[in-house]
C-alpha positions in Angstrom: -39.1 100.5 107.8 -40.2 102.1 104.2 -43.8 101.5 104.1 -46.1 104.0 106.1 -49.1 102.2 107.0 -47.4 98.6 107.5 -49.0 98.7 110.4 -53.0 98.7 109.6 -53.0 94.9 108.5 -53.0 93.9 112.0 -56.4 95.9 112.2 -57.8 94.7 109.5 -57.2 91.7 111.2 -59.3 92.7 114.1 -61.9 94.2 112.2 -62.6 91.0 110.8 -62.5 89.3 114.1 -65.0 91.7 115.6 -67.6 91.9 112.9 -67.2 87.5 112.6 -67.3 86.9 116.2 -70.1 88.2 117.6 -72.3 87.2 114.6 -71.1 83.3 115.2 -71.9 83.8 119.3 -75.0 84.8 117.9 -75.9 82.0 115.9 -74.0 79.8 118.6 -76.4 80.9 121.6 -79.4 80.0 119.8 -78.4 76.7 119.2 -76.7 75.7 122.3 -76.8 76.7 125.8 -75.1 79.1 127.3 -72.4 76.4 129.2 -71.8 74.7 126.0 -71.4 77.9 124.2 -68.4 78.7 126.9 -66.9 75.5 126.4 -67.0 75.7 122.7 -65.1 79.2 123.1 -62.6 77.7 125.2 -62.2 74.7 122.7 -62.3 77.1 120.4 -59.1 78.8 122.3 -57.2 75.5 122.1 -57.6 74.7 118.5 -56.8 77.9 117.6 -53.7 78.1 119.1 -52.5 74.5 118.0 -53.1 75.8 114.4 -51.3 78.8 114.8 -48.4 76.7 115.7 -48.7 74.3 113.3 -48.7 77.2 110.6 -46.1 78.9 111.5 -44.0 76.1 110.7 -45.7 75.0 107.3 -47.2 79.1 106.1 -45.2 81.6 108.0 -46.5 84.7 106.1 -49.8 83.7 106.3 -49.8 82.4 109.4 -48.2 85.8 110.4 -50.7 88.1 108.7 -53.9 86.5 108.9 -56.8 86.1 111.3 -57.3 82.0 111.5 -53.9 81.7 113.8 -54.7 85.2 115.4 -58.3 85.0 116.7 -57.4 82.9 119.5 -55.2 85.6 121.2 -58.5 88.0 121.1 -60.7 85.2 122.4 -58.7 84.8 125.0 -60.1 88.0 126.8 -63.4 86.5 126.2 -62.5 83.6 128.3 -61.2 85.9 131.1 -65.0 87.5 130.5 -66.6 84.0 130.8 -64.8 82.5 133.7 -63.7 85.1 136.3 -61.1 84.1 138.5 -61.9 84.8 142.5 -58.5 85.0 144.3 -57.4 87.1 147.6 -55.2 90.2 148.0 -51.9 87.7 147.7 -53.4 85.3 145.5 -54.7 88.8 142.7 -50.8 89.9 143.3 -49.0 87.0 142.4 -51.2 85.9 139.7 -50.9 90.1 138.4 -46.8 89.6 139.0 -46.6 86.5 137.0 -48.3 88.4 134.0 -46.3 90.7 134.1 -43.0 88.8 133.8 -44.2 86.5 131.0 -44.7 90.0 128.7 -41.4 90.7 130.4 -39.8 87.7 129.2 -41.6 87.6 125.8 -39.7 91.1 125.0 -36.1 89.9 126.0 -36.3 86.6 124.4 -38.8 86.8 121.4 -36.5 88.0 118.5 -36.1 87.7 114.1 -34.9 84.3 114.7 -37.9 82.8 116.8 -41.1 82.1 114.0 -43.9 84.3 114.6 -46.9 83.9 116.3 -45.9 80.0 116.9 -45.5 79.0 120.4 -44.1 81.8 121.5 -47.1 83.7 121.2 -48.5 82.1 124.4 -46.3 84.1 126.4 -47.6 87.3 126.1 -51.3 86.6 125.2 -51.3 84.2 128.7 -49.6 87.2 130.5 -52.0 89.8 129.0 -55.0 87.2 130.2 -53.4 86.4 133.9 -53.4 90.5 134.5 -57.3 90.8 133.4 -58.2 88.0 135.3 -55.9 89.3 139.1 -58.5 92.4 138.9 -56.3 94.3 140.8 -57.8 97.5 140.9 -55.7 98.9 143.2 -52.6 98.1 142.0 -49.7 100.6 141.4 -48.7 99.0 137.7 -52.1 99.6 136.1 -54.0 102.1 138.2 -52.1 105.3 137.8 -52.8 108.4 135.6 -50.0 107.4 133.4 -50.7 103.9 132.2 -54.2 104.9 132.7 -53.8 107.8 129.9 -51.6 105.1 127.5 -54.8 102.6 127.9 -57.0 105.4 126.7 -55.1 107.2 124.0 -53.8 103.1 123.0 -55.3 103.0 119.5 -54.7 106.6 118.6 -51.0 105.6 120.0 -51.0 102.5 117.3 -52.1 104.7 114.8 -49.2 107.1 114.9 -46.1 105.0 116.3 -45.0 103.3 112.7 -45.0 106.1 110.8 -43.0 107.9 113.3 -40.9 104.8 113.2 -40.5 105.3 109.1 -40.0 108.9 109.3 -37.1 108.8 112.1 -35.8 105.8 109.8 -36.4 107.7 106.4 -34.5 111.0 107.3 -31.4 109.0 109.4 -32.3 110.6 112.6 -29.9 109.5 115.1 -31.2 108.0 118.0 -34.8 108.5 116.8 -36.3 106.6 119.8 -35.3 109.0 122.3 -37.6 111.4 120.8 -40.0 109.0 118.2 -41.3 107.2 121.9 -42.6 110.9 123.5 -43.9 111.9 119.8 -45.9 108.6 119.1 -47.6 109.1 123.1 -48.1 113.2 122.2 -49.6 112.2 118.8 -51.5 109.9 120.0 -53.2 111.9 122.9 -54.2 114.8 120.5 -55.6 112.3 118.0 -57.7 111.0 120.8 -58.9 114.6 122.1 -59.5 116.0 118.9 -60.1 113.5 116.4 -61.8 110.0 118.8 -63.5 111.9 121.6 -66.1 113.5 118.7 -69.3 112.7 118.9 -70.8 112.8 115.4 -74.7 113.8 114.7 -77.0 111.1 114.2 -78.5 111.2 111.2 -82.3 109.1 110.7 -82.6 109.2 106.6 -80.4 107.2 104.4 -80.5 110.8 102.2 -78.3 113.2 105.1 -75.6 110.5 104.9 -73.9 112.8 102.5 -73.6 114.9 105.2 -71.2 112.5 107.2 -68.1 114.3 107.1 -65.8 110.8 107.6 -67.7 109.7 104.4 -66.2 112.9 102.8 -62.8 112.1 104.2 -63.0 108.6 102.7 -64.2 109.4 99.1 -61.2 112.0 98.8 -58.9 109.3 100.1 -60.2 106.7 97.4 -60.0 109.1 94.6 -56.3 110.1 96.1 -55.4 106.7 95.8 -56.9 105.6 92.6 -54.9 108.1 90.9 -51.7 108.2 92.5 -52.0 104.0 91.2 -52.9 105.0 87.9 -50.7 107.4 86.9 -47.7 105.0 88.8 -47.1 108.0 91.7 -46.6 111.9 90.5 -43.3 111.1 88.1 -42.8 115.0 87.4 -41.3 115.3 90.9 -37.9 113.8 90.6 -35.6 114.1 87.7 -36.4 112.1 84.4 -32.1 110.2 85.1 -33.8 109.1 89.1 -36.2 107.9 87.2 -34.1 105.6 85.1 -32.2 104.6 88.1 -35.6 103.3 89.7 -36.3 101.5 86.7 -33.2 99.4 86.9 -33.1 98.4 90.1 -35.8 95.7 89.5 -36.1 92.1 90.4 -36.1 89.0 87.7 -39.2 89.3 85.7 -39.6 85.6 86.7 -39.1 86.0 90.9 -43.1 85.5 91.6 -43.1 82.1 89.0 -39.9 80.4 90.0 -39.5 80.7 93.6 -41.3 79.4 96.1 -42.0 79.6 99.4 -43.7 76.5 100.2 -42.6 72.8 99.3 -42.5 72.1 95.8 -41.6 68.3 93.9 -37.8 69.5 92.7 -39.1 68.7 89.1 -41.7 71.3 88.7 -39.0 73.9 89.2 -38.3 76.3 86.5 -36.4 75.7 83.4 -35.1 78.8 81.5 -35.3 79.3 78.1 -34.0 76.0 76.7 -34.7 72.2 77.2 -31.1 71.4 76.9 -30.2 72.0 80.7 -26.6 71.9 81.6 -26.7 74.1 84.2 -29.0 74.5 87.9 -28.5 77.2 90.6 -29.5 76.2 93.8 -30.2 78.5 97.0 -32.5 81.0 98.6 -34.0 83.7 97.7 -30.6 85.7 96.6 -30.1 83.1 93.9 -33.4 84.3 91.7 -31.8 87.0 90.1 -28.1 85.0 89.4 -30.3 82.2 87.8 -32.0 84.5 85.1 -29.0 86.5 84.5 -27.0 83.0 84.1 -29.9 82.0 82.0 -30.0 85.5 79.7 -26.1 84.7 79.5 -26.3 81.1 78.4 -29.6 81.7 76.1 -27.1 82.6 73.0 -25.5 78.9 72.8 -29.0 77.4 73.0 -27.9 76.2 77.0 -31.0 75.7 80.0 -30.8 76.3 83.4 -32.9 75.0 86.1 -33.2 77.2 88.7 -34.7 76.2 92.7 -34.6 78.3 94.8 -37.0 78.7 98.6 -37.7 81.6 100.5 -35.9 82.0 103.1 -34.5 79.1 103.4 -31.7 77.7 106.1 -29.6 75.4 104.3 -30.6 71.9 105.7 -29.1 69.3 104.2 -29.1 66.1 106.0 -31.4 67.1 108.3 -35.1 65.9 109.2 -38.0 67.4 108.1 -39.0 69.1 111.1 -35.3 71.2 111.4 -36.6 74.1 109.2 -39.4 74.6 106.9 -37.5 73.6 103.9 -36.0 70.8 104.4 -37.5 68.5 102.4 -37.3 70.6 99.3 -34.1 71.3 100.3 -33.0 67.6 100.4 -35.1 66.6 97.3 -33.7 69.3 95.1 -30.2 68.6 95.7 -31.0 64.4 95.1 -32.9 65.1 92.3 -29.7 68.0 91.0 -26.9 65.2 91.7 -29.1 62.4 89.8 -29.6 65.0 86.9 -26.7 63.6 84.5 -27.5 66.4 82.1 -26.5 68.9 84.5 -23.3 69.5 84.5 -22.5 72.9 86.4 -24.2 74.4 89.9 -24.5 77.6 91.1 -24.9 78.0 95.5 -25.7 80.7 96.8 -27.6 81.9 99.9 -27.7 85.2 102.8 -25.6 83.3 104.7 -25.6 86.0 107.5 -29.4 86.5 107.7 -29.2 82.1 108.6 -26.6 82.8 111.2 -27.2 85.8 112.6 -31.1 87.2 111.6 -32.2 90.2 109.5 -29.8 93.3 109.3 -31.7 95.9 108.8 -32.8 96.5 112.3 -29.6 96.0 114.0 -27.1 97.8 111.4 -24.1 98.9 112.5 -24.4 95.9 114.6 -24.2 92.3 113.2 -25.9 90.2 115.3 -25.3 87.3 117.4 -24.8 83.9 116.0 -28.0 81.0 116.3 -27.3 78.6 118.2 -27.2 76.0 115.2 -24.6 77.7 113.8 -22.3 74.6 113.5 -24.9 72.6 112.0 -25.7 75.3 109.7 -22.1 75.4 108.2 -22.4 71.1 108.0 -25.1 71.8 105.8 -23.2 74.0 103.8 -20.0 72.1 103.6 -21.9 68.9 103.1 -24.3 70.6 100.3 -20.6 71.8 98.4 -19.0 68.2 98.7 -21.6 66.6 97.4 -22.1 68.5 94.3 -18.4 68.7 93.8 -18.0 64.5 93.6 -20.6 64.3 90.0 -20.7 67.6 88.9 -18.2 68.9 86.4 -17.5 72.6 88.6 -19.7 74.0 91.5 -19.5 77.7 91.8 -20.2 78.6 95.4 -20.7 82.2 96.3 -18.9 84.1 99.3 -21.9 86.1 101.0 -23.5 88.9 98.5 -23.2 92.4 100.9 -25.7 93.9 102.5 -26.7 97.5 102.5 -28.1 99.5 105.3 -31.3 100.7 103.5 -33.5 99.4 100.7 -31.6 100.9 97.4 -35.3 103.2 96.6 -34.5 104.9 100.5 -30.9 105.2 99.4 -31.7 106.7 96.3 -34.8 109.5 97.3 -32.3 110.1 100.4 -29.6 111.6 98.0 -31.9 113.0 95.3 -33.8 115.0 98.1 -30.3 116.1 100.1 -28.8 117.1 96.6 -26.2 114.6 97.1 -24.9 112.5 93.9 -26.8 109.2 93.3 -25.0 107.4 90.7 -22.7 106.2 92.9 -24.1 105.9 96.7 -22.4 103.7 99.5 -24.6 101.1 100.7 -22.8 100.1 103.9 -18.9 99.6 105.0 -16.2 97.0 104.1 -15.9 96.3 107.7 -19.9 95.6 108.4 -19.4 93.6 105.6 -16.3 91.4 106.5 -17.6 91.3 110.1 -21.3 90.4 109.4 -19.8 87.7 107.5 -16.6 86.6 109.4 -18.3 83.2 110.2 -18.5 82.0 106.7 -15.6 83.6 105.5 -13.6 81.8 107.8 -15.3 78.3 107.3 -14.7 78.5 103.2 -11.2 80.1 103.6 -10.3 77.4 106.2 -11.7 73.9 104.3 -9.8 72.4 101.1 -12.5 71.7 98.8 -11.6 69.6 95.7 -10.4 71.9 92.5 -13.6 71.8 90.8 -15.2 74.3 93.2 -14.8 77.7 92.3 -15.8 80.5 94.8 -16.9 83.5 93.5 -16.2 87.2 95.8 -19.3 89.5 94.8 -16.9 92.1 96.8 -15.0 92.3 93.9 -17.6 93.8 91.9 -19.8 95.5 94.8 -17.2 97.1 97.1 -13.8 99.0 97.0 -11.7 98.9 100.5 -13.8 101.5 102.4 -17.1 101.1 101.2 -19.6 98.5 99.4 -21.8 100.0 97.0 -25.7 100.1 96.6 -25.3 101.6 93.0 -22.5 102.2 91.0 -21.4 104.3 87.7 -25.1 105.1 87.9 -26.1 101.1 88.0 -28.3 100.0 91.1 -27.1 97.0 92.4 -30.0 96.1 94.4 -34.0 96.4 94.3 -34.1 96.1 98.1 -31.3 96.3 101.0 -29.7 92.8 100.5 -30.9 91.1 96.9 -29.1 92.5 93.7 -30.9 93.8 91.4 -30.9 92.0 87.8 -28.1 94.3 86.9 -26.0 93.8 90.1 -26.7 90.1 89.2 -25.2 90.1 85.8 -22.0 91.4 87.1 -21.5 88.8 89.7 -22.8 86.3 86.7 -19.7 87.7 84.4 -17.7 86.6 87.3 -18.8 82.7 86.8 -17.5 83.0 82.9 -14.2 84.9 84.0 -13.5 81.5 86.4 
């Protein structure tokens, strides 16, 4: 909700597909017949979509962002093209109303927690295809001046609705879709009259191409950009102390070398700064920072950590391979931790909230509703804990790490542009907090663990009674809206040493 033009990857996506596709039917058509091409596409269909299920589970960003698992759901109006469907009056209005309530359905029941495109992805693509193919012309849904107009102005519509989406969510506009939804449709009309209904002059010499006034546009937008990148954004417009405060509110220098997102043999995890490991920390991604601070700490008596940590990661202990796409790391890394004699002290952590109830970012003040493997999640947990605790000297287990309603940059520009004070902003409320994570609170407060597991309350240091803090005494806590910030994670690390 930050980033601009988040939005343009999914057409660079389907530039790709447009410029690859029609070369290979090319290529295809002379070397098969015309039949055989069609079943090819349709083959083509089927594969496609198998392998964008298949990654989804194995490479869910790439997967997500990337044309391989997405060119299926654009060939899929070519096979609407290629094989019309001939149906009567009844048959065209079922077949339209069936469409219809698959995109329907798709919208209430696709959510954060269901992996994207996956299987899921049929349901809209097969709806979009069933209401090509019904050819209803005359039908009330799709032939009125309305839907007709959003069809039209669609792209110009695309163009504009995510950075009226940022802006509503940059300035804290309250109830910004009541008015974003109109804006995006007006913006998007004008940029169709006046921008994509002109019709440029052809020009027949390669010379009067400097005359091409989009060519222009682009060659000012490079240079724009080129600079803004080299001289790291236009500094002189904020205050040299902001500044500082951006500067701090960085990730471990080591995030992009130690953690993964994909499976990784627990052995070729990362060591820090000395062979004599006594210590591991063992999580998701909000353990990265805690294991180079722990390391930083440690470094002076000459002490390693080993640090694994997986993107995302449900904890999944004792289960299969197939229950979430880190399971076997997750299982291997704690084996290979608990058969580690040298190690003698772990570190758990993980966003236990974002397991149990999705991303908050979206939904804040709200917290979510709990997955439906819930109970099997906190097994994980409990079983994780317990077995660490029986051949480890103490396990340190962390109670959730808050989250804060905006990314700590938003935060910060938000208070520097209002005037407001910045050394001390309030990332989100002690209730959101305590309710957001009620379900694990609960669980650790209500189980006896043995005495050498020590629970850490990042509270404590992050939060007074009202408010939980994205920075503090002019400290950012975070570099995003729910992982601290290497400074943030030295203060929960002095926490470890004071138990």
């Amino acid at each position: 909700h930050e980033k601009w033009l988040l939005h343009t990857w999914s057409l660079s996506a389907e530039w790709q597909f447009y410029i690859i596709y029609p070369i290979a039917l090319v290529i295809f058509r002379k070397l098969l017949s015309l039949e055989n091409l069609k079943r090819i596409i349709i083959l083509g269909i089927g594969l496609g979509f198998v392998f964008s299920v298949v990654a989804t589970i194995k490479w869910p960003d790439a997967a997500y962002f990337l044309l391989p698992t997405r060119a299926w759901e654009m060939m899929m109006g070519g096979a609407a093209f290629l094989y019309p469907w001939r149906l009567s009056g009844k048959g065209k209005k079922l077949t339209e109303t069936v469409g219809f309530a698959l995109i329907i359905i798709s919208y209430v029941y696709v959510s954060s927690n269901v992996p994207w495109p996956g299987y899921f992805a049929l349901l809209p693509v097969l709806g979009a295809y069933l209401i090509i193919v019904s050819n209803r012309q005359e039908s009330f849904l799709t032939n009125n001046v309305f839907f007709q107009l959003i069809g039209k102005w669609s792209y110009s519509i695309y163009l504009w609705h995510w950075p009226v989406v940022v802006a509503g969510y940059y300035f804290e506009f309250g109830n910004w879709w009541l008015i974003g939804i109109p804006l995006s449709l007006f913006l998007g009309g004008v940029s169709y009259i006046l921008i994509e209904s002109i019709r440029f002059n052809k020009h027949s010499e390669w010379f009067s191409i400097v005359k091409v006034a989009p060519l222009h546009m682009m060659i000012f937008t490079c240079l724009l950009s080129v600079s803004i990148y080299r001289f790291d954004g236009i500094k002189n417009r904020v205050s040299p102390d902001l500044i500082e405060m951006f500067s701090l509110a960085v990730e471990s220098p080591y995030r992009h070398k130690c953690h993964v997102d994909n499976y990784q043999p627990p052995e070729k995890s990362c060591e820090y700064f000395s062979k004599n490991v006594k210590w591991a920390v063992f999580g998701d991604s909000h353990t990265v920072e805690i294991a180079y601070a722990l390391a930083e700490k440690l470094k002076e008596e000459g002490v390693g950590v080993k640090h694994f940590s997986f993107s995302g990661c449900r904890p999944s202990y004792g289960f299969k391979e197939e229950y979430s796409k880190c399971s076997r790391w997750y299982n291997e890394s704690i084996d290979y931790i608990v058969n580690r004699n040298d190690i003698e002290y772990v570190v758990f952590n993980h966003r236990y909230s974002a397991a149990f109830l999705g991303d908050h970012a979206a939904q804040y003040p709200l917290v979510g509703s709990p997955a439906s493997d819930t109970p099997e999640l906190l097994e994980s947990i409990d079983r994780t804990i317990r077995t660490f605790a029986e051949v480890k000297n103490k396990v340190y287990v962390f109670y959730p790490i808050p989250e804060i309603r905006k990314s700590i940059t938003s935060l910060l520009s938000n208070a520097w542009r209002t005037g407001s004070q910045y050394e001390s902003i309030g990332g989100s409320t002690r209730s959101f907090y305590e309710e957001r994570n009620r379900i694990i609170i609960n669980f650790f407060k209500g189980n006896n663990y043995p005495e050498n597991v020590v629970f850490i309350e990042p509270v404590k240091h992050f939060c007074d009674d009202k408010v939980c803090f994205a920075s503090l005494n002019g400290k950012p806590l975070y570099f995003d809206d729910d992982h601290p910030s290497v400074t943030g994670a030295r203060l929960l690390v002095d926490s470890v040493f004071e138990n």
